[in-house]
N, C-alpha and C positions, 0 to 999 in steps of 0.2 A: 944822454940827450940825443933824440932821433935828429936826422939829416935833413931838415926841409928840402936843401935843393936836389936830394936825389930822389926823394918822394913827391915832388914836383915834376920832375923829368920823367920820372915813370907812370904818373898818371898823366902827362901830356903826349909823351910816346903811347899808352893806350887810347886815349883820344883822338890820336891821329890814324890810329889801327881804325877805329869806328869810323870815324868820318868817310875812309875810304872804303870798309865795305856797304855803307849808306851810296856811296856811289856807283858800286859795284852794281848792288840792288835796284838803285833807280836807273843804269845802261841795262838790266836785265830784264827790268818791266817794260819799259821804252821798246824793246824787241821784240818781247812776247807780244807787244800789243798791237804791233806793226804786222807781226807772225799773225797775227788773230783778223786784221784787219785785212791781209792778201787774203788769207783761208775766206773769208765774209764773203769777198768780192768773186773770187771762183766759185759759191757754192750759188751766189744770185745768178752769176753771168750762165750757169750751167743749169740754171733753171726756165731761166728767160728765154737761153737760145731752147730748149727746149719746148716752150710753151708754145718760140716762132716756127720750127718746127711744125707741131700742129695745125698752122694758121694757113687757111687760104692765100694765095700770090699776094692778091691785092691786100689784107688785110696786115701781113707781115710786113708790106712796104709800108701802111702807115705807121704802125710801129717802130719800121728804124725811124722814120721820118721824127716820131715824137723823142726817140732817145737823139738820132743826130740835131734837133734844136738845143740839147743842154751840151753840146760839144760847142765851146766857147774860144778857148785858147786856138789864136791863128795858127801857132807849129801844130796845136794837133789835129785841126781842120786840114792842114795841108796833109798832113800826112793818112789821114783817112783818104782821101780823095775827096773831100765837102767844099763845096761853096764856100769863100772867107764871106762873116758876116759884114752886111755893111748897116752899118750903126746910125748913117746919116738920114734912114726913112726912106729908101728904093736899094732895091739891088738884090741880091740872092737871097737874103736871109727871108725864111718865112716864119721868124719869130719878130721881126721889122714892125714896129707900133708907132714909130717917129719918137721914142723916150728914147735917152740915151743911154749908153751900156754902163749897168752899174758895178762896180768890183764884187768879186765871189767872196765870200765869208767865208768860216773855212767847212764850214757843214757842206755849204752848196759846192765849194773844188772837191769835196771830198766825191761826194756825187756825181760830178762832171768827172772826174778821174774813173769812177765803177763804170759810168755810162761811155764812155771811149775802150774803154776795155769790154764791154759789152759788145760795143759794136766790132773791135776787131775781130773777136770771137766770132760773132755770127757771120761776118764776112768769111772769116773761112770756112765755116759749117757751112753756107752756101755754095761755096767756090768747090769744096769737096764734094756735096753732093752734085752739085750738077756733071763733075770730071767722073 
């Protein structure tokens, strides 16, 4: 007559083996995709600054100008050196429409995070060439 309860224990001891390489696998995806998502953002930022490179003074500055309007978050406006936006319909912001400021989805932070990293980048590719 076989043992149920140790044939029990031993298919829930390997069930617990699975469960936690399922975990394994999904902190290992989660990384790569993170790993995939810096590599993205370096391979755009290093094209961009590239392209502003090429661009005339004046035409480079409107360029930051339209990446610094997707730099949203007040820490990271400060920390560029930007204008905090004012949301009330006057003040620095020259994306200022009198609508009020709507939360980022995570598509658009995703974006606003490339675009802050873009700009610091080009800030020092300019600060480099002009020393």
């Amino acid at each position: 007559m076989p043992n149920y309860s140790e044939q029990i224990s031993k298919i829930e001891g390997k069930l617990e083996q699975q469960r936690q390489r399922l975990r394994d696998l999904r902190a290992q995806e989660t990384k790569q995709t993170r790993r995939d998502e810096t590599r993205r953002k370096i391979l755009y930022g290093a094209a961009t600054l590239t392209m502003l490179e090429g661009l005339k003074d004046e035409s480079r500055q409107a360029a930051l100008r339209r990446i610094e309007q997707h730099v949203t978050r007040p820490k990271d406006r400060e920390f560029l050196n930007l204008e905090p936006l004012d949301h009330t319909g006057g003040g620095a912001s020259s994306m200022s429409d009198n609508r009020p400021a709507k939360p980022l989805n995570a598509s658009a932070q995703r974006r606003s995070d490339r675009d802050i990293q873009l700009r610091q980048v080009g800030d020092r590719l300019i600060n480099k060439r002009n020393n």
